[in-house]
ZAVEX-502009 format. One record per residue (C-alpha): residue number from 0; residue in one letter; z, y, x. Coordinates in nm, 2 decimals, m for minus. Example, Ala and Ser with C-alpha at 12.3 -4.5 7.8 and 13.67 -1.06 7.14 Angstrom:
<nodes>
NODE num residuo      Z      Y      X
NODE   0       A   0.78  m0.45   1.23
NODE   1       S   0.71  m0.11   1.37
</nodes>
This chain:
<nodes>
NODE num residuo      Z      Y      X
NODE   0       X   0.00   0.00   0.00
NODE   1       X  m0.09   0.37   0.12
NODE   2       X   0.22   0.61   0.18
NODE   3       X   0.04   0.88   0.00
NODE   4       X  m0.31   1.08  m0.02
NODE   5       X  m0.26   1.28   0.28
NODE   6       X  m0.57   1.43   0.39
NODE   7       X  m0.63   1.45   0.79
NODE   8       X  m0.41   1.63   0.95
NODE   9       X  m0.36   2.06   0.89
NODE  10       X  m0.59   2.03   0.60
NODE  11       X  m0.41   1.88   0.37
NODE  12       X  m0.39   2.27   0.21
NODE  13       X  m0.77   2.40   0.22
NODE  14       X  m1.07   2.41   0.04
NODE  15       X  m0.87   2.30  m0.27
NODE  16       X  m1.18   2.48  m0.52
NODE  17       X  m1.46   2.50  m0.27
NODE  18       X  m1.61   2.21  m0.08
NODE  19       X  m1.53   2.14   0.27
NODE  20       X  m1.74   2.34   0.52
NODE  21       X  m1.94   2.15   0.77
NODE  22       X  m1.76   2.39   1.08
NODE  23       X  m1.41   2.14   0.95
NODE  24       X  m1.57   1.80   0.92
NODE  25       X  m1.42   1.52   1.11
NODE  26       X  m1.55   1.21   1.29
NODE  27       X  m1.46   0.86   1.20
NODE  28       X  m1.18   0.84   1.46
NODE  29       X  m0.97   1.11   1.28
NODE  30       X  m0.94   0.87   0.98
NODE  31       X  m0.89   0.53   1.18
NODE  32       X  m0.54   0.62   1.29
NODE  33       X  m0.43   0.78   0.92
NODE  34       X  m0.54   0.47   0.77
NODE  35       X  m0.38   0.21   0.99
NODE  36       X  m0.05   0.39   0.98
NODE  37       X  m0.05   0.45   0.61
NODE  38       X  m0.08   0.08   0.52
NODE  39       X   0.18  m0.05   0.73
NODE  40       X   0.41   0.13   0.52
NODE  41       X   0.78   0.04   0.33
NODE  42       X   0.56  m0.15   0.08
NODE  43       X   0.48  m0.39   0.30
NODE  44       X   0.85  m0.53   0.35
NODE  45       X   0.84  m0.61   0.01
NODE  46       X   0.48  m0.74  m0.10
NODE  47       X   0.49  m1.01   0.22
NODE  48       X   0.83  m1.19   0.07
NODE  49       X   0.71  m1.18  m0.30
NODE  50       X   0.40  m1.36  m0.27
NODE  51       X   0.64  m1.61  m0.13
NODE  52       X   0.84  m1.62  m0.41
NODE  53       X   0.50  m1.66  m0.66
NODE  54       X   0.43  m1.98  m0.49
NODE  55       X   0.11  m1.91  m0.31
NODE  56       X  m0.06  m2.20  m0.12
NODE  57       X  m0.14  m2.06   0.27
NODE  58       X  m0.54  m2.11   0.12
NODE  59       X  m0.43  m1.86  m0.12
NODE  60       X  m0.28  m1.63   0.06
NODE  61       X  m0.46  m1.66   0.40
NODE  62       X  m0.78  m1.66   0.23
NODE  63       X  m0.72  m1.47  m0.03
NODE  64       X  m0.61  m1.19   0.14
NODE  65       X  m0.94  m1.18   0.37
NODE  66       X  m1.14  m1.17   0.07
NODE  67       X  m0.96  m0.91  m0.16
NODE  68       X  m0.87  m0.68   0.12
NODE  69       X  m1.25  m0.65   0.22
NODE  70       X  m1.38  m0.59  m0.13
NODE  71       X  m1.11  m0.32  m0.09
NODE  72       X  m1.26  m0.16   0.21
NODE  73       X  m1.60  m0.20   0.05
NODE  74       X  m1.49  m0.01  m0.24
NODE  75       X  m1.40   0.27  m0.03
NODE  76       X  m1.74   0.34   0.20
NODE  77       X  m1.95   0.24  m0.09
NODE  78       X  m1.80   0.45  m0.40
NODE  79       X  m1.51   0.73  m0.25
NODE  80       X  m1.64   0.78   0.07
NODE  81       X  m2.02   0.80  m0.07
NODE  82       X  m1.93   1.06  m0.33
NODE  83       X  m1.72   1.24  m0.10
NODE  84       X  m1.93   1.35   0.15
NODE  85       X  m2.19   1.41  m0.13
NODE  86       X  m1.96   1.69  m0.32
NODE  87       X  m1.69   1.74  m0.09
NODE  88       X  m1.47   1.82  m0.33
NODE  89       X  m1.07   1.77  m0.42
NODE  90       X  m1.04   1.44  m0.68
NODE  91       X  m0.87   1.73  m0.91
NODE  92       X  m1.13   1.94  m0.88
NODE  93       X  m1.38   1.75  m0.93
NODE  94       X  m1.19   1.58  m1.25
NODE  95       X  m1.15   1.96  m1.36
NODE  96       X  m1.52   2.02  m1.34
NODE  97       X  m1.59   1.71  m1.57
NODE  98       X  m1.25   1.69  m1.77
NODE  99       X  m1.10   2.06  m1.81
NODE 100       X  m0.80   2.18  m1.65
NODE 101       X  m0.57   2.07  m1.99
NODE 102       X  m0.68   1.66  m1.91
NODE 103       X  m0.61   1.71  m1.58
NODE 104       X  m0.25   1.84  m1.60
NODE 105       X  m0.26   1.52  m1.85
NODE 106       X  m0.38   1.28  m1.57
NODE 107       X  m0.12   1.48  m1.32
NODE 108       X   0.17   1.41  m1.53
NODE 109       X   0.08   1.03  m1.56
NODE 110       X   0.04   1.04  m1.16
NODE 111       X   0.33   1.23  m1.06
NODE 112       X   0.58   0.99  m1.25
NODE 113       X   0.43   0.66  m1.09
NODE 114       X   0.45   0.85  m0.76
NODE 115       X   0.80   0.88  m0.85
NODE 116       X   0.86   0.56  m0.90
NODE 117       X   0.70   0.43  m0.59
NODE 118       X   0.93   0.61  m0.37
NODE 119       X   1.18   0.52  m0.57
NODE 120       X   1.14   0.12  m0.48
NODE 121       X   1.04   0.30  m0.09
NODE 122       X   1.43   0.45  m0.16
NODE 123       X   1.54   0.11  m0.24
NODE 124       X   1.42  m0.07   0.06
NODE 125       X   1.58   0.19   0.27
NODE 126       X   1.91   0.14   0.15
NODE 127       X   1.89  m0.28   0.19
NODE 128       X   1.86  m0.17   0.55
NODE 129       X   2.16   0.09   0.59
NODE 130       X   2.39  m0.05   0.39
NODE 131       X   2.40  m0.37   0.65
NODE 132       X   2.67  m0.20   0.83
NODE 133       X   2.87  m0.16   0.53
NODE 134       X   2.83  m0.51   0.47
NODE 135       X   2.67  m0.42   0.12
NODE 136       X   2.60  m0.70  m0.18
NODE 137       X   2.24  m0.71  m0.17
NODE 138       X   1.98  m0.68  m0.48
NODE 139       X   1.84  m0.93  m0.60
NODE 140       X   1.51  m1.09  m0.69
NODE 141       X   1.61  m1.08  m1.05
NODE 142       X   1.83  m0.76  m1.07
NODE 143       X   1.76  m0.46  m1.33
NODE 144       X   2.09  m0.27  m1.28
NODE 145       X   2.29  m0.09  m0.96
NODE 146       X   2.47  m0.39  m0.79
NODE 147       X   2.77  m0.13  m0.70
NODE 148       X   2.92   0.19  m0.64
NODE 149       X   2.84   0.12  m0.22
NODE 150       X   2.48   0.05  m0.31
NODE 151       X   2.47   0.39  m0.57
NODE 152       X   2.68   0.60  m0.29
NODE 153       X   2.32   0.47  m0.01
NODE 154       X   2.02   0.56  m0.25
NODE 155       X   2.21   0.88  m0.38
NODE 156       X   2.23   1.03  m0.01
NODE 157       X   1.90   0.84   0.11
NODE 158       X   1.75   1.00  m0.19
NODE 159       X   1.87   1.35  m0.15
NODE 160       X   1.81   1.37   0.21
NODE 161       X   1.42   1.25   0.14
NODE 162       X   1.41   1.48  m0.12
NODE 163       X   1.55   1.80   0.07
NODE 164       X   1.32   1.67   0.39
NODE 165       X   1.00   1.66   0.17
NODE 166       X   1.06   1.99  m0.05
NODE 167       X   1.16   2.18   0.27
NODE 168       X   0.97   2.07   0.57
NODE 169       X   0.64   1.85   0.51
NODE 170       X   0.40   1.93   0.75
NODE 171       X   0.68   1.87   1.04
NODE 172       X   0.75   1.55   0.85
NODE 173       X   0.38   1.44   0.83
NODE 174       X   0.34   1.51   1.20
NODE 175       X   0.69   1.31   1.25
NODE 176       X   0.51   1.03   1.05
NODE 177       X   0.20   1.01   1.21
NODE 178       X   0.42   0.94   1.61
NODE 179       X   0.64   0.69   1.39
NODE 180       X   0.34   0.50   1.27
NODE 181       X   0.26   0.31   1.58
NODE 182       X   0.65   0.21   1.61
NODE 183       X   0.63   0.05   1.25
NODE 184       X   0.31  m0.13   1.30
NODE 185       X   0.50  m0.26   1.60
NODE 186       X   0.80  m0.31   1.47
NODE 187       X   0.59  m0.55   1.17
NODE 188       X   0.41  m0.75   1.48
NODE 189       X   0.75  m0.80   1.62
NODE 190       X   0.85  m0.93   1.33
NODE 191       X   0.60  m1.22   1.28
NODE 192       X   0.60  m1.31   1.63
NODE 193       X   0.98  m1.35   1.66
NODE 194       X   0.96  m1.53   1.33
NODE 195       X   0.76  m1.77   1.40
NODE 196       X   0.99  m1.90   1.70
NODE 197       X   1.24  m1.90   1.47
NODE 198       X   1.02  m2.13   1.23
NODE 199       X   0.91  m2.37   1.52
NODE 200       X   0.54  m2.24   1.47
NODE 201       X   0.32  m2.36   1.79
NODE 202       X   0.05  m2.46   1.63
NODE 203       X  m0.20  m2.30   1.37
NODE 204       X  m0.16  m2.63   1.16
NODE 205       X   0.22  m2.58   1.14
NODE 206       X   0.17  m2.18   1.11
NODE 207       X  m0.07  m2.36   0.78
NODE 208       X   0.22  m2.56   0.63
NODE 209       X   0.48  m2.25   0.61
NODE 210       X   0.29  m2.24   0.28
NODE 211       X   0.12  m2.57   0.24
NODE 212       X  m0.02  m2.63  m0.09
NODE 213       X   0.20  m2.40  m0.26
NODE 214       X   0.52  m2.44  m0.47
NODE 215       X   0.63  m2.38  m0.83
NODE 216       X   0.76  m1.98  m0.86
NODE 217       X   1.07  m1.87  m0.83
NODE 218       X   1.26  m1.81  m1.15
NODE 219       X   1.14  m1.53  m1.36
NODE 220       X   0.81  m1.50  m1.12
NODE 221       X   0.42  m1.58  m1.22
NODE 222       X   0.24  m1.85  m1.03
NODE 223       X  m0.02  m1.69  m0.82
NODE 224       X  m0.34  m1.85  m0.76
NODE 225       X  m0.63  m1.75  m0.50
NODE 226       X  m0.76  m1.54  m0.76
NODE 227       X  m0.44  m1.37  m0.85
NODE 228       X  m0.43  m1.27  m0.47
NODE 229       X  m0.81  m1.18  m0.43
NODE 230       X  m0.75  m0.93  m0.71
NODE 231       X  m0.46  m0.81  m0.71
NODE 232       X  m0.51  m0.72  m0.28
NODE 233       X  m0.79  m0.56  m0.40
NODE 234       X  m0.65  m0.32  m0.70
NODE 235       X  m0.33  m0.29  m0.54
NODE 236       X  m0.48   0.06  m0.41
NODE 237       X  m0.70   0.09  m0.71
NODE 238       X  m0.60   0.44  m0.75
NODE 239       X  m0.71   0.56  m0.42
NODE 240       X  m1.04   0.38  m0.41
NODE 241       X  m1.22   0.30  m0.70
NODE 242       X  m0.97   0.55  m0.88
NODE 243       X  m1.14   0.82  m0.63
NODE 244       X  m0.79   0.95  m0.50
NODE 245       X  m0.90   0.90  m0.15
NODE 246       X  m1.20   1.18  m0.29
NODE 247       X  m0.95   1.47  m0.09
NODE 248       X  m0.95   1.24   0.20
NODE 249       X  m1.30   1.14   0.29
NODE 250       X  m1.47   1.50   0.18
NODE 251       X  m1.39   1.58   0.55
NODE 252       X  m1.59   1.27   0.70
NODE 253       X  m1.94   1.34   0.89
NODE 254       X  m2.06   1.07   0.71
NODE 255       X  m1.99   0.80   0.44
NODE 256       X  m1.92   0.57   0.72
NODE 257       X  m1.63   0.68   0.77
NODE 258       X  m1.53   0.46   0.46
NODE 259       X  m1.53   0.16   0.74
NODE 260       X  m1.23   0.30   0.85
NODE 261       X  m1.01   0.16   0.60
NODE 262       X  m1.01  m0.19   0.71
NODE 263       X  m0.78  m0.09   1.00
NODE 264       X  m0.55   0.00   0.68
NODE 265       X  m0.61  m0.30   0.49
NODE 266       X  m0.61  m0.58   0.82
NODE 267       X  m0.27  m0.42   0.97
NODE 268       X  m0.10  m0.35   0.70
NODE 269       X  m0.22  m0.52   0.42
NODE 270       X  m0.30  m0.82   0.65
NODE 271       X  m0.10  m0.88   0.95
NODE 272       X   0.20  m0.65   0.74
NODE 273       X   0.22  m0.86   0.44
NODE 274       X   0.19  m1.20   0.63
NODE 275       X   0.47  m1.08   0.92
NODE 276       X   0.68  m0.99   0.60
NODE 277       X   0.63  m1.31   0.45
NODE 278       X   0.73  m1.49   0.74
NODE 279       X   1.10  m1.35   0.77
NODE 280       X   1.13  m1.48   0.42
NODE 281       X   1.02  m1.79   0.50
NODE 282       X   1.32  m1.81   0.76
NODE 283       X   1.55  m1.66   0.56
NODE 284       X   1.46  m1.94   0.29
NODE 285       X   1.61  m2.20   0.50
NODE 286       X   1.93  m2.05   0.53
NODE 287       X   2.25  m2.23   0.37
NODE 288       X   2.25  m1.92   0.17
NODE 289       X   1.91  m1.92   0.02
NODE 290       X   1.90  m2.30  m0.06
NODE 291       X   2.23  m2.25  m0.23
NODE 292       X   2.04  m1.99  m0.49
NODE 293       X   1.76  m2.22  m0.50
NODE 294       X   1.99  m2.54  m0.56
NODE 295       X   2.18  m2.34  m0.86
NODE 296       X   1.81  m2.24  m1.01
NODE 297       X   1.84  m1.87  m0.94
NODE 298       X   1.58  m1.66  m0.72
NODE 299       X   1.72  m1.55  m0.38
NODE 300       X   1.74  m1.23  m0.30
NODE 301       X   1.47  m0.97  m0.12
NODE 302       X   1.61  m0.75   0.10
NODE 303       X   1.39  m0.61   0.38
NODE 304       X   1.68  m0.46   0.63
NODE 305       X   1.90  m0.82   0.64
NODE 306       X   1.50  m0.99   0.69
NODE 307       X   1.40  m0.76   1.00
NODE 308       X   1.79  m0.72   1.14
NODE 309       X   1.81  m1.10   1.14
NODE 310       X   1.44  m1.07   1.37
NODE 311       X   1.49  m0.75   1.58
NODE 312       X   1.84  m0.65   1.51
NODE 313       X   1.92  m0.31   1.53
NODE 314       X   1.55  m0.23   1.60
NODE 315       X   1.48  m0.42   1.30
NODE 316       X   1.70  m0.18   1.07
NODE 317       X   1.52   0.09   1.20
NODE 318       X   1.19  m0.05   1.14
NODE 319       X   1.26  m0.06   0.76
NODE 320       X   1.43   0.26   0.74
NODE 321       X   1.13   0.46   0.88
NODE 322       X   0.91   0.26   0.69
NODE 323       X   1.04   0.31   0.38
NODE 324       X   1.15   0.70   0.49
NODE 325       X   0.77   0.76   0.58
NODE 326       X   0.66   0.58   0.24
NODE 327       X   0.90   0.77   0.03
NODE 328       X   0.94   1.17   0.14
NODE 329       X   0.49   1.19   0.09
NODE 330       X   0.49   1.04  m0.19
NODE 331       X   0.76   1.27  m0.31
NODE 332       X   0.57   1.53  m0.21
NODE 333       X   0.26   1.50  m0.40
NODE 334       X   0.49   1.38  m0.72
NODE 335       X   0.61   1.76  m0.68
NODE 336       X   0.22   1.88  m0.64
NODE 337       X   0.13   1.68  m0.93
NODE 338       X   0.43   1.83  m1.15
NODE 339       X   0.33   2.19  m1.00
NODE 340       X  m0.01   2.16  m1.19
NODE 341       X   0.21   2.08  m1.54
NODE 342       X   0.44   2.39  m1.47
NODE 343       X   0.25   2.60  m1.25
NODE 344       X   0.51   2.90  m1.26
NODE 345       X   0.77   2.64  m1.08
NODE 346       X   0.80   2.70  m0.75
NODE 347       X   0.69   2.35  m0.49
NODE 348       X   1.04   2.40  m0.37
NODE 349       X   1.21   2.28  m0.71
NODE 350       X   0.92   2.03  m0.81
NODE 351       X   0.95   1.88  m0.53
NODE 352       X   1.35   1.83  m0.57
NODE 353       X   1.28   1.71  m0.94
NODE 354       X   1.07   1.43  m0.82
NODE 355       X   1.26   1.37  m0.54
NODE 356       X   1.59   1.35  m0.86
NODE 357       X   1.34   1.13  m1.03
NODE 358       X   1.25   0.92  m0.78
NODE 359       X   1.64   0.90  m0.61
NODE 360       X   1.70   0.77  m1.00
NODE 361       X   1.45   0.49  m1.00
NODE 362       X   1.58   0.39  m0.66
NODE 363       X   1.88   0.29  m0.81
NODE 364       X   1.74   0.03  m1.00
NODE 365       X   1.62  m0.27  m0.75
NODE 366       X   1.35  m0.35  m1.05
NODE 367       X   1.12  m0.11  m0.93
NODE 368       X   1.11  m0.29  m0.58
NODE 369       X   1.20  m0.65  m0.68
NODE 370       X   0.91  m0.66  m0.97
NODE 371       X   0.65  m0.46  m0.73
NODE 372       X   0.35  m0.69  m0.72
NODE 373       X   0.40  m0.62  m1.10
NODE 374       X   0.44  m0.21  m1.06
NODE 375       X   0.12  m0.13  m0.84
NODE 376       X  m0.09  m0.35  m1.04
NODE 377       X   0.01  m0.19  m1.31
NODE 378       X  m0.03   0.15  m1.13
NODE 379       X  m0.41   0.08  m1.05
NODE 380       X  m0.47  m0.01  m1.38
NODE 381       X  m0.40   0.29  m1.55
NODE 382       X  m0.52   0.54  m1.30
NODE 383       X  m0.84   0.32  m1.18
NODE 384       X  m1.00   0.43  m1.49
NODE 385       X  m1.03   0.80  m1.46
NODE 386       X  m1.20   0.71  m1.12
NODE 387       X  m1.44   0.56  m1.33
NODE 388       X  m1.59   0.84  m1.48
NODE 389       X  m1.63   1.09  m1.16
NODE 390       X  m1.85   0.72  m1.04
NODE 391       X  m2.04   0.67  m1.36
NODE 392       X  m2.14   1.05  m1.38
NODE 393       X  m2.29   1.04  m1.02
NODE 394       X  m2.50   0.73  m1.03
NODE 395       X  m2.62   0.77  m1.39
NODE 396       X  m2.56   1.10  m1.53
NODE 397       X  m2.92   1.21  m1.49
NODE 398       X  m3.06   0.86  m1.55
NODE 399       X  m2.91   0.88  m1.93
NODE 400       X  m2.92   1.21  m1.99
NODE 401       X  m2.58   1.32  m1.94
NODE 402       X  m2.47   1.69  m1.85
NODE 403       X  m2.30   1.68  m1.50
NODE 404       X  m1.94   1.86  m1.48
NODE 405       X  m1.99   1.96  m1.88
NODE 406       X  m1.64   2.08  m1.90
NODE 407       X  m1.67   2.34  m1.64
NODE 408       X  m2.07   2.46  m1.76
NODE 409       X  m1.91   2.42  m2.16
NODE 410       X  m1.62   2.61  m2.08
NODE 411       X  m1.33   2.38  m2.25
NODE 412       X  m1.02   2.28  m2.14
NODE 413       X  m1.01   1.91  m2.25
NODE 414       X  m1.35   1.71  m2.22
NODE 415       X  m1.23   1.44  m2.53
NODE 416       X  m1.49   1.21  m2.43
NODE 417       X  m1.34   1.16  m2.10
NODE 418       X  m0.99   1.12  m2.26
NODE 419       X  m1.13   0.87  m2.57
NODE 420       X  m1.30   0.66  m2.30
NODE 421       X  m0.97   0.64  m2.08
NODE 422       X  m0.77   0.58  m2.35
NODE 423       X  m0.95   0.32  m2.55
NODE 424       X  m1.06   0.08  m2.18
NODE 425       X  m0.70   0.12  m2.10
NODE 426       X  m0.48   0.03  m2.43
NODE 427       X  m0.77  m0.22  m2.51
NODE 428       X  m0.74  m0.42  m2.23
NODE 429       X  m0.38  m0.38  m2.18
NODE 430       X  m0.30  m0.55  m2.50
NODE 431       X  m0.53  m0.78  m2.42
NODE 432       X  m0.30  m0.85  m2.12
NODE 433       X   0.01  m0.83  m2.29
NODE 434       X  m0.09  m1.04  m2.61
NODE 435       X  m0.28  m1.26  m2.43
NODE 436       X  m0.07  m1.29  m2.19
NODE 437       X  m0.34  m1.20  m1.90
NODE 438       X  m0.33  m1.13  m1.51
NODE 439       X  m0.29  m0.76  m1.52
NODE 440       X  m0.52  m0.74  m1.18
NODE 441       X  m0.76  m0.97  m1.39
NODE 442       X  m0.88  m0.70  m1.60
NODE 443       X  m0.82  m0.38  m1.39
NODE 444       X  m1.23  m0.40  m1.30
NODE 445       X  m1.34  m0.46  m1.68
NODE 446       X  m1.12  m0.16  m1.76
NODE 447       X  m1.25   0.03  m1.51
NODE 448       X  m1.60  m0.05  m1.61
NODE 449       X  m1.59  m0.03  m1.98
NODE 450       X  m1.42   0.37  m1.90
NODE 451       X  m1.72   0.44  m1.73
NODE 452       X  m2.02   0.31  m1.96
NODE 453       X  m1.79   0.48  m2.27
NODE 454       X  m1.77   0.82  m2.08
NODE 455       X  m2.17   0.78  m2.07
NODE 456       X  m2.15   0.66  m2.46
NODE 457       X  m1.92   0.94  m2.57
NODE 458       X  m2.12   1.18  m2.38
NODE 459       X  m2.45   1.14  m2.45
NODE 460       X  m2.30   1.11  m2.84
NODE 461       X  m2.15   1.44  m2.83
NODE 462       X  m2.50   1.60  m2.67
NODE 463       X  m2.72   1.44  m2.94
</nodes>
């Protein structure tokens, strides 16, 4: 999972209603780095050990994970990074141009809470890291609720500190980030490697049979197959890709190339990452303690500081802190930018503090990190969607007669044929998830395709 949508670094504030000048493009290099630090991220600590605990089969997840991450990085050179470098434009400006301003405060509101709650699990697995030298009760797989007043007393100052941090100081903290990045990605190799030893591993056969053919899930988890971990590795980022939030990104790349980049993203972090996380689980699952909650029917717990301390020790607590530190305070930040376009007379200062409140308040619930394979699919599927239309207008717009950017040539404030076809892909087909009981991940593409060819419907309806 990415940290945030930070564009390369000290532009992250320009050419917010103008397209990027050719004198500020950057080459391909500038976005390798941002893209191999961002997805080796706090996420990461958690997604590894919950495959685990959905029972994959090492085909599954080996396999699996080569597949789904590359149609990821396809999606990004092929759709974002194509239209980017054609328009060069902001993904809010360009959604204001075909939407009206009004849909797009909509669309910010929806975004700025699910930021909110993604630091808020980034919170969480910051606090299963300090509170090891309090000797702290830690969550568990299956826990909704605060586990005590040691664990409330971690999240409320890890939350107000990342809060203050982001609303004050972001550009220092973005440039801390970016020298912290290499230590994390390091910190995740170190990780695997040492587990392994601890696992026996010297063969790729016996590295194989950590997973074997797979196992039943754990209590109160979903069975995943390869296809659940082809798609959902795919849409797990569904916002930023075929969502076009990676739009503000890319509009500064020479060319639509630069869309390669994202596999260093996807094949450290969502590769080597997820796998390194998995396999301190996997050691921790042999413990007295973990066979104990197995024996009495009940999921283990996930808790990413105990996992990496028992690895790297001290260096291991300080691999999940700044993980989930460098995940959290971002994406904090642009919850506050995305609330600033619903109030614009608030100051940044004070949006950024109420979704840092927010976010410090969903930390304190472990659900948000224990159920978030669940979370980000869910995430991609609702945003995916309005990606759909900014792609549907540029490839067939002209071939089916539809006015490009019709809110901003009409002069209206809320483009209802953008919001009817949002609205009807995405209730349709999550009932048909819900009642159907469906892969959510399954039917994030069918949503996202049935948005588009409405927004064409709706439109050219509305012209005729």
């Amino acid at each position: 999972m990415a940290n945030d949508n930070q564009q390369p670094a000290g532009q992250s504030e320009e050419f917010e209603r103008e397209p990027v000048p050719a004198s500020q493009l950057k080459g391909w290099k500038s976005f390798l780095g941002m893209y191999a630090g961002e997805h080796a991220a706090g996420t990461e600590f958690m997604i590894g050990p919950l495959f685990l605990t959905a029972g994959v089969s090492a085909f599954d997840l080996i396999v699996g994970l080569l597949l789904g991450n590359f149609m990821a990085v396809l999606s990004w050179r092929y759709l974002t990074a194509e239209i980017a470098v054609k328009n060069r434009l902001t993904l809010y400006y360009q959604l204001e141009k075909i939407c009206g301003r009004n849909l797009v405060t909509f669309y910010n509101l929806a975004n700025g809470v699910l930021f909110c709650f993604l630091a808020g699990a980034m919170i969480t697995v910051s606090a299963t890291a300090v509170g090891i030298p309090f000797d702290m009760e830690m969550p568990r797989l299956d826990d909704t609720l605060p586990n005590g007043p040691t664990w409330v007393l971690i999240v409320l100052v890890l939350g107000g500190l990342t809060a203050i941090i982001a609303a004050k100081g972001y550009a220092t903290v973005a440039k801390a980030a970016n020298w912290v990045s290499p230590v994390i990605v390091l910190g995740f190799l170190a990780c695997g490697i040492v587990a392994l030893n601890q696992l026996g591993v010297s063969s790729f056969s016996e590295f194989w049979n950590i997973w074997g053919e797979g196992s039943a899930p754990f209590p109160g988890q979903i069975k995943y197959t390869f296809w659940h971990v082809v798609l959902w590795s795919w849409f797990c980022n569904a916002a930023m890709h075929i969502g076009m939030s990676d739009l503000s990104v890319f509009r500064y790349a020479k060319s639509a190339r630069s869309g390669w980049t994202t596999a260093a993203g996807m094949y450290i972090g969502h590769y080597m990452a997820w796998i390194a996380a998995a396999l301190l689980y996997a050691v921790y699952l042999k413990t007295p303690e973990a066979q104990s909650f197995l024996t009495d029917n009940t999921a283990p717990p996930v808790a990413p500081g105990p996992l990496a301390y028992n690895a790297l020790g001290i260096f291991g607590i300080i691999t999940v802190i700044l993980a989930g530190w460098t995940t959290a305070n971002p994406t904090i930040y642009r919850a506050g930018l995305a609330f600033q376009a619903v109030i614009p007379k608030a100051s940044t200062f004070w949006v950024t503090m109420l979704a840092g409140a927010i976010a410090t308040i969903a930390g304190l619930f472990p659900a948000f990190a224990m159920k978030l394979l669940g979370f980000v699919a869910l995430y991609g599927f609702i945003l995916a969607p309005v990606g759909a239309i900014i792609v549907f207008e540029h490839f067939f717009a002209d071939r089916f007669g539809v006015e490009r950017n019709y809110a901003e040539k009409a002069g209206i404030h809320f483009n209802w044929a953008v919001f009817a076809a949002w609205a009807v892909s995405g209730i349709g087909f999550y009932a048909l998830s819900h009642y159907g009981d469906i892969f959510l991940s399954f039917l994030t593409l069918p949503a996202w395709v049935t948005a588009g060819v409405l927004f064409l419907v709706f439109s050219k309806k509305r012209r005729g």
